[in-house]
KOLTORMI-260472 format. One record per residue: residue number from 1; x, y, z of N, C-alpha, C in turn. Coordinates in steps of 0.02 Angstrom, whole numbers. Last residue first. Layout:
N
REC   pos      n_u      n_v      n_w     ca_u     ca_v     ca_w      c_u      c_v      c_w
REC   NUM        X        Y        Z        X        Y        Z        X        Y        Z
...
//
This chain:
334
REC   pos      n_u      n_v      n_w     ca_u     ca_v     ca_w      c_u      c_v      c_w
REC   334    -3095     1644    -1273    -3086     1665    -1327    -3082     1746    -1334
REC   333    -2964     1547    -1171    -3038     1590    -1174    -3044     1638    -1242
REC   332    -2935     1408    -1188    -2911     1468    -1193    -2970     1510    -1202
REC   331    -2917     1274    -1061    -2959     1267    -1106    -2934     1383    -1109
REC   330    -2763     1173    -1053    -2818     1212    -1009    -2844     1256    -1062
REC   329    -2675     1075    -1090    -2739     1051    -1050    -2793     1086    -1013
REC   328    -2556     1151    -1170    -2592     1148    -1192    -2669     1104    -1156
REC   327    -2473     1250    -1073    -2460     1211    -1125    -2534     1195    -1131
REC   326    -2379     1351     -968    -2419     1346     -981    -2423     1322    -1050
REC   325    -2316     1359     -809    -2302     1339     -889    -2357     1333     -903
REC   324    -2295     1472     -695    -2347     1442     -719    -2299     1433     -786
REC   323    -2163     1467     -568    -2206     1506     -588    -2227     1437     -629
REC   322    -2102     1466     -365    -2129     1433     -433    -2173     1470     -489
REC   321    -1954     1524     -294    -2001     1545     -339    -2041     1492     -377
REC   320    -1895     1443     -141    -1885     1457     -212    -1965     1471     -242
REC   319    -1866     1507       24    -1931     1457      -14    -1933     1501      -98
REC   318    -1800     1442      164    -1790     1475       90    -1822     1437       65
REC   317    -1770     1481      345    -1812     1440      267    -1793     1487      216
REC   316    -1676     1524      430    -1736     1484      463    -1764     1444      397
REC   315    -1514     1486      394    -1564     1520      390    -1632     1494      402
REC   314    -1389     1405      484    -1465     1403      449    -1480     1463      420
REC   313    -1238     1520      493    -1273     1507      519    -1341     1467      463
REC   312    -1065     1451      449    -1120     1509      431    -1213     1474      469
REC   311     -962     1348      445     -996     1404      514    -1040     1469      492
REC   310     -957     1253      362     -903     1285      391     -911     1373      429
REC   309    -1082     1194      380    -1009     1131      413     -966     1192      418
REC   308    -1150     1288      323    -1165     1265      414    -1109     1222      424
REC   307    -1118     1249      195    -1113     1334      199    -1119     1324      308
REC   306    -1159     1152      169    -1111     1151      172    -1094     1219      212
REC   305    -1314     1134      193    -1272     1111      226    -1198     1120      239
REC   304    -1334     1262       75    -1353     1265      150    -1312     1235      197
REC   303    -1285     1163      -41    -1250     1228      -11    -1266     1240       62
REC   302    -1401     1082       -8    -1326     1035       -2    -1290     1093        1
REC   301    -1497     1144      -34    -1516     1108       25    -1433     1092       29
REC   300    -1502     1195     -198    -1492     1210     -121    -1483     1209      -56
REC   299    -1495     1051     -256    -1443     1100     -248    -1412     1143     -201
REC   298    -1638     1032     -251    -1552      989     -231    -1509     1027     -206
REC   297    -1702     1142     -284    -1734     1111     -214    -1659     1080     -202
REC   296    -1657     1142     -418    -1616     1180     -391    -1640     1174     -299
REC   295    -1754     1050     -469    -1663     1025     -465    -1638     1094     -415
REC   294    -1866     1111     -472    -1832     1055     -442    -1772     1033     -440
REC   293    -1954     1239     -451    -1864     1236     -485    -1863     1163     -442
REC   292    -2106     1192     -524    -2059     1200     -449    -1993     1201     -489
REC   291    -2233     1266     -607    -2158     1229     -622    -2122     1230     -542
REC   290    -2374     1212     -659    -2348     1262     -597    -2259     1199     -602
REC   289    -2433     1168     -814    -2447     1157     -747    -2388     1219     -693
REC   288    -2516     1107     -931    -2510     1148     -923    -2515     1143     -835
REC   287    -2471      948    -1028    -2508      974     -984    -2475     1045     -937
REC   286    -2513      925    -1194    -2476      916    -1158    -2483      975    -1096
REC   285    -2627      798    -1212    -2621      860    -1237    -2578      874    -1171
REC   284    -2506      693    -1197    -2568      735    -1281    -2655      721    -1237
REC   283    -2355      751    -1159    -2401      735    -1135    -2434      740    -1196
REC   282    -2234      805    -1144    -2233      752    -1209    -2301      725    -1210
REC   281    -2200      868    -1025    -2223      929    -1080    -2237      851    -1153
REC   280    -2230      795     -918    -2270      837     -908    -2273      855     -998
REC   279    -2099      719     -914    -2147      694     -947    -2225      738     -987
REC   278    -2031      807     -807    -2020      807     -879    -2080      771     -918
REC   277    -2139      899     -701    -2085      839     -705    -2074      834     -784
REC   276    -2191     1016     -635    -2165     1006     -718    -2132      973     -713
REC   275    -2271     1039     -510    -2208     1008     -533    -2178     1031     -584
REC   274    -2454     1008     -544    -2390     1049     -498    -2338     1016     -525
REC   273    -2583     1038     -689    -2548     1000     -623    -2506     1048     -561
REC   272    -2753     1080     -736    -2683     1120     -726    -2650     1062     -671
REC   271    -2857     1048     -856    -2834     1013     -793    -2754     1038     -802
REC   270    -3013     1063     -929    -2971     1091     -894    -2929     1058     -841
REC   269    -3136      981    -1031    -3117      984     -943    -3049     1015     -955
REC   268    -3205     1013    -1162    -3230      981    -1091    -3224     1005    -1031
REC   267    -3064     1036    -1207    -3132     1073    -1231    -3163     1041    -1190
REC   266    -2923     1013    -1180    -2966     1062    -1139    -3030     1068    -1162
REC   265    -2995      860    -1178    -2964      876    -1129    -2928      921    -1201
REC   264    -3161      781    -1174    -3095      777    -1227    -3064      842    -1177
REC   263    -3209      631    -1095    -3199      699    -1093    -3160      713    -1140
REC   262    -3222      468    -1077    -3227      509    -1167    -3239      586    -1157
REC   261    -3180      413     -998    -3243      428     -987    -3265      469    -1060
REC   260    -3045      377    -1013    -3091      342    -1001    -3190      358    -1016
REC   259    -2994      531    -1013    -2986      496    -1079    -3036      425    -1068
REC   258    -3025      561     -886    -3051      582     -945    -3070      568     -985
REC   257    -2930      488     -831    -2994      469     -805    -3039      500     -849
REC   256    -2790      528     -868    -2811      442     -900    -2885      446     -895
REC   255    -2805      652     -821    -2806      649     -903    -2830      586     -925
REC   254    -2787      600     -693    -2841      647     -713    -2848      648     -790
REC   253    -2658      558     -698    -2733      506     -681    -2761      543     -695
REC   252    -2571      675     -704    -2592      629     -762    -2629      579     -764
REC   251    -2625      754     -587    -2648      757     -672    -2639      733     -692
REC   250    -2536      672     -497    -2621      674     -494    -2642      686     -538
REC   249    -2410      697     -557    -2428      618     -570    -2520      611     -554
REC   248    -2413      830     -512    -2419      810     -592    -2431      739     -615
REC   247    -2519      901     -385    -2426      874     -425    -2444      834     -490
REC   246    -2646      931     -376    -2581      985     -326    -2517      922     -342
REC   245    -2737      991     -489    -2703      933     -446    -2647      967     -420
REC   244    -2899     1060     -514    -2814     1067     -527    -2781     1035     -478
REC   243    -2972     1030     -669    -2962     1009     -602    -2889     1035     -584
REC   242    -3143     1130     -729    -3074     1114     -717    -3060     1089     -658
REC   241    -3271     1126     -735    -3241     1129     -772    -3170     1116     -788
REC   240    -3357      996     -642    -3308     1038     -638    -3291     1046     -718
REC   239    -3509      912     -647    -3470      910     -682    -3421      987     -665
REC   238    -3662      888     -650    -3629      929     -606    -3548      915     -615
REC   237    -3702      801     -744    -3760      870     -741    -3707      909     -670
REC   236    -3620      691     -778    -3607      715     -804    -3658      796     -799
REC   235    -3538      591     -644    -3608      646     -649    -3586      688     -699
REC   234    -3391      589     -626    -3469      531     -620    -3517      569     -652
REC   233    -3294      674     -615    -3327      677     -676    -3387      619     -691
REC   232    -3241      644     -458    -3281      734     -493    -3314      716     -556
REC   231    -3236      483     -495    -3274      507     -427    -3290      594     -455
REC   230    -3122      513     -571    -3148      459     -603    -3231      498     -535
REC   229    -3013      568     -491    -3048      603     -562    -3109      569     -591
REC   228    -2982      474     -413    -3021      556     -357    -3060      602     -440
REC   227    -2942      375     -492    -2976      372     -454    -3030      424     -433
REC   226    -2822      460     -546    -2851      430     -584    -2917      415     -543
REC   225    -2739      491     -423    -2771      558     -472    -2837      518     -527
REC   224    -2715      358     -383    -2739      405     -341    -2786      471     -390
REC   223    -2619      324     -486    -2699      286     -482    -2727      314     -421
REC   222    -2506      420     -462    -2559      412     -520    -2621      395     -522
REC   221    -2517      500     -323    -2475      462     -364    -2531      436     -405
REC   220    -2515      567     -179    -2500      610     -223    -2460      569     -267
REC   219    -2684      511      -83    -2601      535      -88    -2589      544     -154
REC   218    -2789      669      -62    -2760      594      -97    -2709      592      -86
REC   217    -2933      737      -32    -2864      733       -9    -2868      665      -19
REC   216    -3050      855     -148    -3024      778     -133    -2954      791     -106
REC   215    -3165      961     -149    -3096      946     -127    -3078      896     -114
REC   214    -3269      948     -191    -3246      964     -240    -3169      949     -206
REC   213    -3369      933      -74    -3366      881     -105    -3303      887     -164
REC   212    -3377     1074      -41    -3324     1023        0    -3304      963      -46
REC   211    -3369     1187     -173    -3383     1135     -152    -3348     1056     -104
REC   210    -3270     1326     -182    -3251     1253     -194    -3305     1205     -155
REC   209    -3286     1493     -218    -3262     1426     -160    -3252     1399     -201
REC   208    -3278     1672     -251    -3303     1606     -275    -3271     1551     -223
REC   207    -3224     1806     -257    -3289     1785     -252    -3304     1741     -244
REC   206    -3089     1822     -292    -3135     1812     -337    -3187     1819     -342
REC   205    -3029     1783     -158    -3037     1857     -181    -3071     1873     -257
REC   204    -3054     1662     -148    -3113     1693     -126    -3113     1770     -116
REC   203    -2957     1604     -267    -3039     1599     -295    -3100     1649     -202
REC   202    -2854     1631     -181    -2861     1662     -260    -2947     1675     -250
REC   201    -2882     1570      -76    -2875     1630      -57    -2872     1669     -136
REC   200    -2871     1431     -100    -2945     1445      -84    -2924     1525      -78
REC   199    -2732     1410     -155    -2771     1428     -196    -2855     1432     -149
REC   198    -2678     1437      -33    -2655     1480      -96    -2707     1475     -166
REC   197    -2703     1359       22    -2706     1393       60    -2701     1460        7
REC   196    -2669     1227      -43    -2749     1228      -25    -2749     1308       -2
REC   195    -2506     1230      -47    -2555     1249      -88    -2632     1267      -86
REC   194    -2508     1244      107    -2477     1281       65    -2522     1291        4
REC   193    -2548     1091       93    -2586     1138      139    -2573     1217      110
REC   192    -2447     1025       26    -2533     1020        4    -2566     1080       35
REC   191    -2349     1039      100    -2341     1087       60    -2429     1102       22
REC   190    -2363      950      217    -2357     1030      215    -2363     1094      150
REC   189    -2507      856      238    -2429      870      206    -2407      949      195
REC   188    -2615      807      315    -2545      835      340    -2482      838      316
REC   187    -2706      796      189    -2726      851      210    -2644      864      275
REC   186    -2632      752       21    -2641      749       79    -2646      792      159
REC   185    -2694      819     -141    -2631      777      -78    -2663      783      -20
REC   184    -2805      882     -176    -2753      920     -139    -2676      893      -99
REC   183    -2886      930     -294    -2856      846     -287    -2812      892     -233
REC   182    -3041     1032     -340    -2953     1027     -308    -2939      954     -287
REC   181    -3119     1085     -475    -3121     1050     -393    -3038     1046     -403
REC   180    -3191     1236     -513    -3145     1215     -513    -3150     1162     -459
REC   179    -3289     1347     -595    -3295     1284     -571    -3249     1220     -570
REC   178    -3201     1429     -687    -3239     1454     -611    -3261     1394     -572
REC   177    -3135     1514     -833    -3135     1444     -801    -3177     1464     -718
REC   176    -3083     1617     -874    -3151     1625     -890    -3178     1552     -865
REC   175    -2949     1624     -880    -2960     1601     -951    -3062     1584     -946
REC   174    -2926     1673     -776    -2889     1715     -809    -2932     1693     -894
REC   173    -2966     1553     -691    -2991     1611     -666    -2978     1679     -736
REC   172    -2819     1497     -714    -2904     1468     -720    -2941     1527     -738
REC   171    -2729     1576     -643    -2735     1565     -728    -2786     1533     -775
REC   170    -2774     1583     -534    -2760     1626     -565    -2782     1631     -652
REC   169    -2725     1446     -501    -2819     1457     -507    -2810     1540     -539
REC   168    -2588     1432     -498    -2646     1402     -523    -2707     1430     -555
REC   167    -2549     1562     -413    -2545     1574     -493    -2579     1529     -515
REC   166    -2601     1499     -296    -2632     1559     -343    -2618     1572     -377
REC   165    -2522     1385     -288    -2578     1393     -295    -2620     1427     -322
REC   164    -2371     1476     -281    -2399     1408     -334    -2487     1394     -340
REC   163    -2408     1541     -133    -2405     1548     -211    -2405     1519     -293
REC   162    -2384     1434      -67    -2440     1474      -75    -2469     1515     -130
REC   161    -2243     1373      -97    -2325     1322     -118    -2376     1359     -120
REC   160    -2119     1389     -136    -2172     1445      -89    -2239     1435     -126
REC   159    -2018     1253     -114    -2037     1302     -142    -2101     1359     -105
REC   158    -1900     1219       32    -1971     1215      -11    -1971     1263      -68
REC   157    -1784     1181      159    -1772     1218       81    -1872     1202       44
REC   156    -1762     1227      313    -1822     1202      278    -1793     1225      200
REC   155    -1656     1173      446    -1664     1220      398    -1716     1194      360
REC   154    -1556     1158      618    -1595     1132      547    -1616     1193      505
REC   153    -1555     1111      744    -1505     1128      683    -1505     1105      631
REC   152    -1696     1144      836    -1662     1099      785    -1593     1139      765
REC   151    -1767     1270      869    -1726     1241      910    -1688     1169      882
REC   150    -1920     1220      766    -1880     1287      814    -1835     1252      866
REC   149    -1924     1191      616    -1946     1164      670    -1898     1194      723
REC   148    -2029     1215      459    -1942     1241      521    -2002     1218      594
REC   147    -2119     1091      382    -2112     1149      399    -2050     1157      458
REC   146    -2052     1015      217    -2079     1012      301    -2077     1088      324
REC   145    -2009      988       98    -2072      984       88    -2104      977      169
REC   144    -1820      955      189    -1893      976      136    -1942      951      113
REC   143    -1717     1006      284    -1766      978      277    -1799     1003      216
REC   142    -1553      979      336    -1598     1038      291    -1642      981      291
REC   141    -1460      982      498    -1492      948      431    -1549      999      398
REC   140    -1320      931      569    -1361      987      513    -1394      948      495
REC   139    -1346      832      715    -1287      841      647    -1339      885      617
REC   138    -1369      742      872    -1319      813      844    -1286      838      766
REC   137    -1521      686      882    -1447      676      837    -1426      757      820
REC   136    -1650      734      899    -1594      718      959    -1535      714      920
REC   135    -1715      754      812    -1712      819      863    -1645      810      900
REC   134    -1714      619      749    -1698      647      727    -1670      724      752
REC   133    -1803      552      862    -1726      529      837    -1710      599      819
REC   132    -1923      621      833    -1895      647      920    -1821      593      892
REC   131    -1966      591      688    -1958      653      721    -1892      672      797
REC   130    -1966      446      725    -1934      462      686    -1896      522      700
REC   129    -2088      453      801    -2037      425      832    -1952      442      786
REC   128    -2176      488      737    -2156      523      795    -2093      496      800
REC   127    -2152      515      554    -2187      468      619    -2146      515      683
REC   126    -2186      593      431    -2139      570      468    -2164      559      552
REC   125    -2210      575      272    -2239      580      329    -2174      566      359
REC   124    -2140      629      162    -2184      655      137    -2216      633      207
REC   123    -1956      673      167    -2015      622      158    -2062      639      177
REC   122    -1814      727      131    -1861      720      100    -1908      662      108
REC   121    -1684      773      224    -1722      719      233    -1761      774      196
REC   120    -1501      786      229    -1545      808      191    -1611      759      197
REC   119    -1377      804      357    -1423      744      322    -1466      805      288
REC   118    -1189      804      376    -1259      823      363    -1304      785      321
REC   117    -1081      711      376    -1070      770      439    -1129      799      433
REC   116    -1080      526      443    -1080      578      390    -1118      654      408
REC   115    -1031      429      511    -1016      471      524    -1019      536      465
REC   114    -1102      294      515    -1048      307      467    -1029      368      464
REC   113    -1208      288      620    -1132      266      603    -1101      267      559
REC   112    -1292      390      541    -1255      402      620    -1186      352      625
REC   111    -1326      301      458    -1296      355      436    -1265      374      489
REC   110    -1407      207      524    -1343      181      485    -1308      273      473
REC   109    -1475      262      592    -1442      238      629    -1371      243      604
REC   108    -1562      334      491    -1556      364      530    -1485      342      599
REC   107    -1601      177      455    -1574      227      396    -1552      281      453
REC   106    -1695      163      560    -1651      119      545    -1616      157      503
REC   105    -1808      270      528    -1764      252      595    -1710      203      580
REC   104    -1864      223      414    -1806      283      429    -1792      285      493
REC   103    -1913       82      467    -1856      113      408    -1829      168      422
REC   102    -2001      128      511    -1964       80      568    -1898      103      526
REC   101    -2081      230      459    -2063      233      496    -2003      215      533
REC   100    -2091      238      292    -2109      188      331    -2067      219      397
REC    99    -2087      308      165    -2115      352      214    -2132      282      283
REC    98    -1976      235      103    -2056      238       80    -2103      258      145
REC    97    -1844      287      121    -1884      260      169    -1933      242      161
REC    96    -1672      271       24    -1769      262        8    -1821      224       72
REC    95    -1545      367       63    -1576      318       80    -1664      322       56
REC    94    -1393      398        7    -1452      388      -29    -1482      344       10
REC    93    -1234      477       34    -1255      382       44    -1341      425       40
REC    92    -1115      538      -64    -1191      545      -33    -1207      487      -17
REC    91     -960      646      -38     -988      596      -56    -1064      575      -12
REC    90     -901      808      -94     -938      743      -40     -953      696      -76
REC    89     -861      894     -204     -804      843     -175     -824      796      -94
REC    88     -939      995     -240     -901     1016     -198     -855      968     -153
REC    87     -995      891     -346     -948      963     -378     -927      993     -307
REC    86    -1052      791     -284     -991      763     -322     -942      871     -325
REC    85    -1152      868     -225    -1122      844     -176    -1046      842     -189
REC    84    -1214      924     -317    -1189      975     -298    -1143      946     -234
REC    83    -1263      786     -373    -1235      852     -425    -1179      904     -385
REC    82    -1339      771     -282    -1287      724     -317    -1230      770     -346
REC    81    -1454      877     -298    -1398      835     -228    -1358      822     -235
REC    80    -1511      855     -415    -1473      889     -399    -1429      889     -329
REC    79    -1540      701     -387    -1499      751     -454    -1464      786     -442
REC    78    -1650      712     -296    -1595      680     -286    -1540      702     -340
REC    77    -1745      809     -374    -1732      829     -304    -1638      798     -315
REC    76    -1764      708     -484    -1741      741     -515    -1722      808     -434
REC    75    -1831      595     -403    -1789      602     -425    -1758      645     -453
REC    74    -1968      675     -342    -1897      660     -296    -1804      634     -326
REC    73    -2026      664     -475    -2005      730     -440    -1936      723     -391
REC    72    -2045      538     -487    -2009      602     -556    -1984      645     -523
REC    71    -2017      405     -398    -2071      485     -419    -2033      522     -443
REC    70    -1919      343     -350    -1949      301     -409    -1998      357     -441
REC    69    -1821      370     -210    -1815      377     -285    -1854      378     -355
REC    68    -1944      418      -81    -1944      359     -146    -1885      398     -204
REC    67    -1908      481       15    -1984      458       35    -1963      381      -33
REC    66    -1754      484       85    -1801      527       46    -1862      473       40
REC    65    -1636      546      167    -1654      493      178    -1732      531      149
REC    64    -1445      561      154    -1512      587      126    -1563      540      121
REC    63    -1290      629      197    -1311      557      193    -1417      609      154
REC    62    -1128      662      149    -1198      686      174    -1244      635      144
REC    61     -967      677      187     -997      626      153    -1064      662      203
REC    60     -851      717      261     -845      748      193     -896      674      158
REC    59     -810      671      388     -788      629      321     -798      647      240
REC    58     -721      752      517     -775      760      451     -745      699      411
REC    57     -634      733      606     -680      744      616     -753      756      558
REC    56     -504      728      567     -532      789      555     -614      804      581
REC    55     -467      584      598     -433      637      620     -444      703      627
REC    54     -578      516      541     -550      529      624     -511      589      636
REC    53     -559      563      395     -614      565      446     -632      579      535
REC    52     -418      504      386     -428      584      385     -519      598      408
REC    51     -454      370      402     -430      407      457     -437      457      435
REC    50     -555      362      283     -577      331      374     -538      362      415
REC    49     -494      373      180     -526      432      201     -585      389      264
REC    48     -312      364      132     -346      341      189     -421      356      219
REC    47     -272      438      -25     -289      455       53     -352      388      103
REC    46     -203      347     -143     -264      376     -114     -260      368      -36
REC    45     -104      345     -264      -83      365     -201     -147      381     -183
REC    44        1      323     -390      -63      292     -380     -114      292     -291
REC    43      108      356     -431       95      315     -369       51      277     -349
REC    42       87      457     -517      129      417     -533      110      354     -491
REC    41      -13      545     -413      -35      524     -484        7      454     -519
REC    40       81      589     -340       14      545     -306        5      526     -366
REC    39      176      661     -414      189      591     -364      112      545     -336
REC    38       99      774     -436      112      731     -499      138      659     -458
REC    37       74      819     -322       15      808     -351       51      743     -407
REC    36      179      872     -272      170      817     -251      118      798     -284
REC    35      215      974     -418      242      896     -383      225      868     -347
REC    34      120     1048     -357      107     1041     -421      154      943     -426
REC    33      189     1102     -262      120     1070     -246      101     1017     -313
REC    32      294     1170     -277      302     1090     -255      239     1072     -241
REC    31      226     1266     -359      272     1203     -392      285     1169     -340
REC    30      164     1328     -255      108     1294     -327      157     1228     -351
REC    29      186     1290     -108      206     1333     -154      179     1320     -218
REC    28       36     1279       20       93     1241      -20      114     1311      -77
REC    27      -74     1324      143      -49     1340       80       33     1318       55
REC    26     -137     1181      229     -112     1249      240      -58     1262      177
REC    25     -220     1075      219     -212     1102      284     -176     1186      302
REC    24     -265     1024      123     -275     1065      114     -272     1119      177
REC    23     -227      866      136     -282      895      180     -296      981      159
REC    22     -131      861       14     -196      818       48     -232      824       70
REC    21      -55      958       93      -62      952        2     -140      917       10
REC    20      -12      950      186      -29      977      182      -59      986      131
REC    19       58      802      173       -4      816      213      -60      854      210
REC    18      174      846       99      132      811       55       43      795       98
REC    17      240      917      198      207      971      156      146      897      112
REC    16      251      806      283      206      866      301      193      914      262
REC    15      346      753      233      294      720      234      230      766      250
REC    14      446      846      125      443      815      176      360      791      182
REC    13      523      779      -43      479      821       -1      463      807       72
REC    12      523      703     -163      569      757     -129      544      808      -92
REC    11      441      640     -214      409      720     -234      491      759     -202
REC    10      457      536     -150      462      517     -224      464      611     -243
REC     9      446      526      -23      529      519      -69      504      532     -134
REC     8      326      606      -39      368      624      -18      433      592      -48
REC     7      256      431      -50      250      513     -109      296      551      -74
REC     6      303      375       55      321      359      -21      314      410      -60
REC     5      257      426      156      302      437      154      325      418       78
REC     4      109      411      135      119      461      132      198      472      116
REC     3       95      228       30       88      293       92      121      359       88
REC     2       41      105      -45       65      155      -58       59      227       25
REC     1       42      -60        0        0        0        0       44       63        0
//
């Protein structure tokens, strides 16, 4: 096994500048840096990164324990994570809790032992027990699609769901649309609420509600949207003009439940999603919906963390801009 002292004879160098080289412990001259670099390279020379762990106390590895890889959305979340983990030189251990409890408690363990210096958690419930682990473990962590939780060392990255809503129904509302029902996700998810909150406050500076019956809480995945769509368009004498699903896998059950029922989609029915997962725009008719910056949800959450390993404070929340795409499932007023 190649070691520190080998690069050194080989760089002509003492062992402590080639340390310093390694750990970035303290400024080298470019050319003998430049040499020990070329000796590690010849050598084939990789740092130990269990002991420079011990030794530094960081392993320079952020762990992330998320509801599902397998949803458009969370994947393209994980992306950017990845992205911003590899380009500032961490490494990510990826955990899929399917919002199961016992699981992210277990995931929660493993990461604790492997000493990785911040967690990023994305999951859509989180059990008590989960919660009061998580309060207790001394390490950063950014949270998202949750609300700041006071006295944590922690942070919330979201988009600003209230707003997403009312540009929704906005744009309903804009095209002469009024009889709108809502698919809302689930009534204790934070961001569903966000949205419900954003859009009953469009339509009642409008004038106008939502029939209780009009508000369906689902969870937030295809044969869910397909279902809660199949139940608003039963009755063809009371019939919504438009639906607007609070994420894009609920609209695209909403389009299947249409297309079942022989609605033709916008001249019929109207149906705005959330997200803009990619699929969103290849759609027929391709679906007009509220864009979250999703990759940049990654992105951010992993600066945050980093920006707290080397002593800048949380910020309580940062909540990215979503605006309206708009394509072709919502009916144009003439």
């Amino acid at each position: 096994m190649i070691r520190l002292k080998d690069v050194a004879a080989h760089a002509g160098v003492s062992v402590t500048t080639v340390s310093h080289v390694v750990n970035a412990t303290r400024p080298v001259a470019s050319a003998t840096e430049a040499r020990v670099r070329e000796s590690i390279a010849a050598l084939g020379y990789r740092p130990d990164s269990v002991a420079r762990a011990l030794k530094s106390n960081r392993s320079r590895t952020l762990g992330m324990i998320v509801t599902s890889a397998h949803n458009p959305f969370f994947a393209e979340v994980i992306r950017g994570v990845e992205d911003r983990c590899y380009q500032a030189g961490y490494s990510l251990i990826l955990c899929n809790s399917d919002d199961i409890d016992a699981k992210q408690l277990s995931y929660l363990e493993t990461l604790r032992d492997r000493r990785i210096d911040g967690l990023v958690v994305m999951t859509a419930e989180n059990g008590a027990g989960f919660l009061e682990a998580l309060s207790a473990l001394p390490l950063p962590t950014v949270m998202m699609d949750a609300e700041p939780q006071p006295g944590w060392d922690m942070t919330v990255v979201n988009d600003d769901s209230r707003l997403g809503g009312r540009l929704a129904i906005e744009h309903l509302l804009g095209h002469g649309i009024e009889r709108i029902a809502l698919l809302t996700g689930p009534r204790d998810h934070a961001r569903s609420r966000e949205r419900l909150s954003g859009a009953l406050g469009a339509l009642k500076a409008a004038g106008l509600g939502v029939p209780e019956d009009w508000q369906i809480a689902t969870q937030l995945m295809l044969a869910d949207g397909h279902r809660a769509a199949h139940l608003l368009l039963a009755n063809p004498a009371d019939r919504p003009d438009a639906i607007f699903a609070f994420n894009d896998l609920l609209a695209l059950g909403c389009l299947r439940a249409a297309q079942d029922l022989g609605i033709e989609v916008p001249q019929q029915l109207s149906i705005i999603g959330y997200d803009d997962i990619e699929i969103s725009a290849y759609l027929s008719p391709a679906l007009t919906t509220i864009r979250q910056p999703i990759y940049a949800l990654g992105t951010t959450a992993v600066d945050q963390l980093i920006a707290r390993l080397e002593g800048t404070p949380f910020p309580g929340q940062t909540q990215l801009a979503p605006r309206l795409v708009e394509r072709d499932s919502v009916a144009r007023s003439e």
